[in-house]
SESE-514450 format. One record per residue (C-alpha): residue number from 1; x, y, z. Coordinates in pm, 1 decimal, always signed. Each point is the difference from the previous one (the first is absolute). Layout:
BEGIN
<num: NUM | c1: X | c2: Y | c3: Z> .
...
***
This chain:
BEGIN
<num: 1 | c1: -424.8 | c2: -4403.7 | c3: -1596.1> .
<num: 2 | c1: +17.0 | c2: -429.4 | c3: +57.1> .
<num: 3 | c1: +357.5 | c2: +133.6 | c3: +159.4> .
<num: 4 | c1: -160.0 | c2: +267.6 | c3: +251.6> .
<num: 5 | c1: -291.9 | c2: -277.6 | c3: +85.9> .
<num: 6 | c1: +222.5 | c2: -250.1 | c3: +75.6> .
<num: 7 | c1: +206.2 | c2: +244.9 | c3: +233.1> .
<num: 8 | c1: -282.2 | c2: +96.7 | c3: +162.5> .
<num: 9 | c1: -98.3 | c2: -370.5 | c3: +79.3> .
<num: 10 | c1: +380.0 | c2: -84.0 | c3: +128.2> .
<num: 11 | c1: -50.4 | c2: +285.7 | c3: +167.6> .
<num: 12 | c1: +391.7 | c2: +134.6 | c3: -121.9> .
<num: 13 | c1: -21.5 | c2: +352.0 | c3: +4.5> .
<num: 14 | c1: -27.7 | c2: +189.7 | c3: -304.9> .
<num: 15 | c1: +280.1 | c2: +252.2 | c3: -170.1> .
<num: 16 | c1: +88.8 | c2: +233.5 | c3: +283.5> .
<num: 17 | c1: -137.4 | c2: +356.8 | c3: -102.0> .
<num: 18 | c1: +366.2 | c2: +235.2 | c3: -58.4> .
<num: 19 | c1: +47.1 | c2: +249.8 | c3: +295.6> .
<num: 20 | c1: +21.1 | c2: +251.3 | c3: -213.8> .
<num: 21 | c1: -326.1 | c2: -40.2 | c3: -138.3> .
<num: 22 | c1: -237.3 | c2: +298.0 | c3: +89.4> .
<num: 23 | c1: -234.6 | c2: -51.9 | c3: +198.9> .
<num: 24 | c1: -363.2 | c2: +8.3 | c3: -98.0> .
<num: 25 | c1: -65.8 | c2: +352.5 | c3: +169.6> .
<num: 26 | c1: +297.1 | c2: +146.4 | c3: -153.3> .
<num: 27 | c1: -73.3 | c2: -172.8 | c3: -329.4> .
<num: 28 | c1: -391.1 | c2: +143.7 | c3: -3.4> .
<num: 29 | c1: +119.8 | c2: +335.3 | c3: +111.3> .
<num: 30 | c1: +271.3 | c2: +25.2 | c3: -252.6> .
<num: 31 | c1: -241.3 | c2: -128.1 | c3: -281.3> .
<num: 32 | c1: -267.4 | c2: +252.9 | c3: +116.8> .
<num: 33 | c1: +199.7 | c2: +288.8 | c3: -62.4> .
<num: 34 | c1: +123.6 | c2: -116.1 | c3: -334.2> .
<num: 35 | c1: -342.5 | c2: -67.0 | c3: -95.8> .
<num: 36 | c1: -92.4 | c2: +372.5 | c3: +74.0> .
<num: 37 | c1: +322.4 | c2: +106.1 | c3: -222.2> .
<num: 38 | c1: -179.2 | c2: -211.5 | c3: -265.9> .
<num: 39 | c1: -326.2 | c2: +112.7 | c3: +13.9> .
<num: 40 | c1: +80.6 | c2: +291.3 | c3: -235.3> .
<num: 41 | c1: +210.3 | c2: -196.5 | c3: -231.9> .
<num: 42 | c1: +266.6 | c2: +82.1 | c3: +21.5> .
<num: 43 | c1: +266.9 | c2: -95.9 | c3: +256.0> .
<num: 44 | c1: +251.3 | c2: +250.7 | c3: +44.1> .
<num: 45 | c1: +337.1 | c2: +58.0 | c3: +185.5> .
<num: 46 | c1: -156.7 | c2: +234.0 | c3: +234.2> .
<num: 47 | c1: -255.6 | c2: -253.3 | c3: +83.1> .
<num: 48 | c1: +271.5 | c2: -267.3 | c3: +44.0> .
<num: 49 | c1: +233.8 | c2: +288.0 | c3: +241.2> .
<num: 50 | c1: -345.5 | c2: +23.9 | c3: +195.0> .
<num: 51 | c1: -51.1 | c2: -349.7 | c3: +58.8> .
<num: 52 | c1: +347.7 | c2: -83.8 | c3: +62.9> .
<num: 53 | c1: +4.4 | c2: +284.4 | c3: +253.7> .
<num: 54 | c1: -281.9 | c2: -138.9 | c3: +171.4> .
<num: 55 | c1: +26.2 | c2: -331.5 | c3: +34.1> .
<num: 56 | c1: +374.1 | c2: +62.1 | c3: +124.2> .
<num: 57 | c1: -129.6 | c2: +218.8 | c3: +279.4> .
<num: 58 | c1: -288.0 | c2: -210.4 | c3: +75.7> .
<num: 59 | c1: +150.7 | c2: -318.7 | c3: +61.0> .
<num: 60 | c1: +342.9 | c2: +122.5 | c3: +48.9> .
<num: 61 | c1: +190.8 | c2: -198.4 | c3: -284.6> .
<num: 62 | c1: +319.4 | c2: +18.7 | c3: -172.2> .
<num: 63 | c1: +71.9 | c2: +141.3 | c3: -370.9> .
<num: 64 | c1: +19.9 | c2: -376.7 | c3: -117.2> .
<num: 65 | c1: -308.4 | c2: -101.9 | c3: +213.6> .
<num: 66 | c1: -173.5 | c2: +238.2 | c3: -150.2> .
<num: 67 | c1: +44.5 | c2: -83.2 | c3: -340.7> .
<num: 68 | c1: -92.3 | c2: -331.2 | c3: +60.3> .
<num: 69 | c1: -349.7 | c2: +108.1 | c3: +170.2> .
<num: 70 | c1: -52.8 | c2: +200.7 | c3: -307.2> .
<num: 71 | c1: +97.8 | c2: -280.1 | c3: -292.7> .
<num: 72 | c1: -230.5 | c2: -191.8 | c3: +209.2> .
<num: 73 | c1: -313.8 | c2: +195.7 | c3: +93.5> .
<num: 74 | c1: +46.5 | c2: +123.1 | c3: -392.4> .
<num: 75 | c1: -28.0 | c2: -387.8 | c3: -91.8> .
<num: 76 | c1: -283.6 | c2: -72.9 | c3: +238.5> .
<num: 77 | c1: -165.6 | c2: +326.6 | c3: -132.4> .
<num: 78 | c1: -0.2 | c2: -117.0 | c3: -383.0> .
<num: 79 | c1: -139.6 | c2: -341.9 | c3: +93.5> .
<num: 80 | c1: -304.6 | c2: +130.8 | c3: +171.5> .
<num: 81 | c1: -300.0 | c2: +108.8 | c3: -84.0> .
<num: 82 | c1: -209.8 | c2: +105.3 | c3: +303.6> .
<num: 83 | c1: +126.0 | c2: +190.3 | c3: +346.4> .
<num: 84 | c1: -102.4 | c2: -202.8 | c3: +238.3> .
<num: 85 | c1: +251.8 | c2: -248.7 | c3: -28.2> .
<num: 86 | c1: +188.6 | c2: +281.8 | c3: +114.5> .
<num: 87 | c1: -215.6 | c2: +153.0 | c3: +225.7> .
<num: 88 | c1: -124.0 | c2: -311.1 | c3: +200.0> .
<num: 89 | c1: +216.6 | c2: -75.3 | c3: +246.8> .
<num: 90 | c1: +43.7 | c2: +421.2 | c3: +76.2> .
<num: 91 | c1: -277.3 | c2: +71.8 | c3: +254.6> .
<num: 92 | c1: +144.9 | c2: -272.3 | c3: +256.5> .
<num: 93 | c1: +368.3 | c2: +47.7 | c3: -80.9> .
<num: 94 | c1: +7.8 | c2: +363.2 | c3: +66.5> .
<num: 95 | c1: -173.0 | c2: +278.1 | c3: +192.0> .
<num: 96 | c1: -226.9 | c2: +272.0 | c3: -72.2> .
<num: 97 | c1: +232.7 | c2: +228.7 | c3: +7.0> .
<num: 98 | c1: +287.3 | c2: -212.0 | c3: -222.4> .
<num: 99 | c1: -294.5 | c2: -53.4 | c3: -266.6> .
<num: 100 | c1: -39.6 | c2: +370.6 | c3: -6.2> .
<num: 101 | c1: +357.8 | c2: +38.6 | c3: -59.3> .
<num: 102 | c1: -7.8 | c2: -201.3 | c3: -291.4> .
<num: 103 | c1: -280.4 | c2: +182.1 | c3: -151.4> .
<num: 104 | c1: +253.9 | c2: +300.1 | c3: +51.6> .
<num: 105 | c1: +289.3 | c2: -165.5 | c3: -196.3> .
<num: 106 | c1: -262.3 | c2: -81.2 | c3: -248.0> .
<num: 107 | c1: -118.0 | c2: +330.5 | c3: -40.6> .
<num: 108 | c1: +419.8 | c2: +107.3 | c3: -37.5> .
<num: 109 | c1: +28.5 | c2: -242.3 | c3: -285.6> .
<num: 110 | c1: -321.1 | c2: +126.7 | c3: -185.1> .
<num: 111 | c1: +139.9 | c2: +363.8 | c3: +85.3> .
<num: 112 | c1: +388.4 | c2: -98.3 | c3: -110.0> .
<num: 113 | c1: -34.2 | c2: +92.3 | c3: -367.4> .
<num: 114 | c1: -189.5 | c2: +340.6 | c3: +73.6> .
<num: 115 | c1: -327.9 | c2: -146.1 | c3: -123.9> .
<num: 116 | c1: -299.5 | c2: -160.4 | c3: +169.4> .
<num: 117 | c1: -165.8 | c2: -242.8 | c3: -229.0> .
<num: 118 | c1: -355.4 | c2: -51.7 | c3: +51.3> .
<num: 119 | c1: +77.5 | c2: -417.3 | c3: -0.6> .
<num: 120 | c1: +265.4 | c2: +75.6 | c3: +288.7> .
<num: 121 | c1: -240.0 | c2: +176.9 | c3: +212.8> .
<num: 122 | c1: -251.1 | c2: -308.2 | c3: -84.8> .
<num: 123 | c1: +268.4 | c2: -244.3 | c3: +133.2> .
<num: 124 | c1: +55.5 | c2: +169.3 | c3: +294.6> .
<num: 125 | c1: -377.7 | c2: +42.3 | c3: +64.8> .
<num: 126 | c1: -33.0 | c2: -373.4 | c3: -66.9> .
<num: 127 | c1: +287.1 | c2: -90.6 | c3: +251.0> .
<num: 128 | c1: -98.6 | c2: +214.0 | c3: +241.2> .
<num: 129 | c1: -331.3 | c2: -144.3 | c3: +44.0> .
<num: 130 | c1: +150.6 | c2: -387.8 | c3: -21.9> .
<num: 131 | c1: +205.9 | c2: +120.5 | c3: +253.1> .
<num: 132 | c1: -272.4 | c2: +152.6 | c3: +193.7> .
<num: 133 | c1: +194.2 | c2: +356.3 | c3: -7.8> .
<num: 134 | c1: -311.1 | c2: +236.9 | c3: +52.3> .
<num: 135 | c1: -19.8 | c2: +290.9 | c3: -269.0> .
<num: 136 | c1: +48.1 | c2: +257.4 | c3: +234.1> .
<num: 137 | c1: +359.6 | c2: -160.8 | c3: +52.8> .
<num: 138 | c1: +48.1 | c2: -71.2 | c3: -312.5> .
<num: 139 | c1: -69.6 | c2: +376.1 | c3: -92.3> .
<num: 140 | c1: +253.6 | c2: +134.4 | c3: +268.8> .
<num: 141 | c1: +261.6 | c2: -268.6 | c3: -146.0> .
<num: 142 | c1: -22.5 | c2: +155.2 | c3: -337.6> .
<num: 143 | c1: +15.1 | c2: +401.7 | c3: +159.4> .
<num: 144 | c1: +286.5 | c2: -84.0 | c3: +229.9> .
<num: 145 | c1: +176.8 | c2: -131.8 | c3: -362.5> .
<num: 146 | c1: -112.1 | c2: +279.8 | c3: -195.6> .
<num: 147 | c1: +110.7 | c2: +256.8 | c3: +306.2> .
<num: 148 | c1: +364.2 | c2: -114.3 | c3: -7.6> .
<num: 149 | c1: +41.4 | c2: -36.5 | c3: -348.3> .
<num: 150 | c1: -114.8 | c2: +379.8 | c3: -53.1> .
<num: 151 | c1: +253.6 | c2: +98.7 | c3: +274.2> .
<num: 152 | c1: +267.2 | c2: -198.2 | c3: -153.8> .
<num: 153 | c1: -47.9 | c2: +195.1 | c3: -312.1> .
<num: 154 | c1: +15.2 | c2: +331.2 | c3: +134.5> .
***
C-alpha cells in the first residue's frame, strides 16, 4: 500500500496490466453466464460447452483465449457477491441490441442442462432489468432459445 502511494506521488507508473488480461466487458460477460450455470448448483459440462461456445463466437477468441476468459470470469464470479459489479459498466459499453444478445446466451446456459431453474430465470430477470433489457425482449430472447433447441432435438 506505502509502495503504491509512493508511486503514485513519483508519479512512476504502476505494474503494466498483462495484454492478455480480459478485458472488463469480456470478464463481466463471461462471469454472467457462469453465474447463471451456478444458479442451480450445480455447474455442469454442458453448461461449461455452452459458455465456451459463446463467448468464443461472441468475441471471436482462440481455444486458449478462451480458457483463460473462463478461469477468469469463474474467479471473478466466486469473489462476488452482487451483479452489478458486473452489470455496471453494460448499458454504455454495448447496445440495445448486444444487451439483448446476452440475455439470449444467458437464457442458452440456463437451458444447457435441459432444465430451467426458477433462480436462473430470476438472474436473468434481474440482469435484464440492470441492463435495461425490457421484458418483452427478454421474453423473445428466451423463445428464440427454446425454438432452436426443440428443433435441434428433433
Amino acid at each position: 500500500m506505502i509502495d503504491r502511494i509512493l508511486s503514485l506521488i513519483k508519479g512512476t507508473p504502476e505494474t503494466p496490466v498483462p495484454e492478455d488480461k480480459p478485458d472488463d466487458l469480456r470478464l463481466a460477460v463471461g462471469a454472467l453466464l457462469i453465474e447463471a450455470a451456478s444458479r442451480d448448483d450445480t455447474f455442469e459440462q454442458d453448461e461449461r460447452e455452452t459458455i465456451e461456445q459463446l463467448v468464443a463466437d461472441k468475441f471471436e477468441l482462440s481455444k486458449d483465449d478462451t480458457h483463460a476468459l473462463i478461469e477468469n470470469a469463474h474467479d471473478a464470479q466466486q469473489n462476488s457477491n452482487q451483479l452489478y459489479g458486473f452489470t455496471r459498466g453494460m448499458v454504455e459499453k454495448m447496445e440495445y441490441e448486444e444487451r439483448v444478445h446476452l440475455i439470449e446466451m444467458l437464457w442458452d446456459v440456463a437451458y444447457a442442462d435441459g432444465v430451467l431453474d426458477p433462480n436462473e430465470d430470476t438472474l436473468i430477470r434481474k440482469v435484464a432489468g440492470l441492463i435495461y433489457v425490457s421484458d418483452f425482449d427478454r421474453g423473445a430472447a428466451r423463445r428464440r432459445v427454446v425454438e432452436r433447441r426443440s428443433a435441434g432435438q428433433d
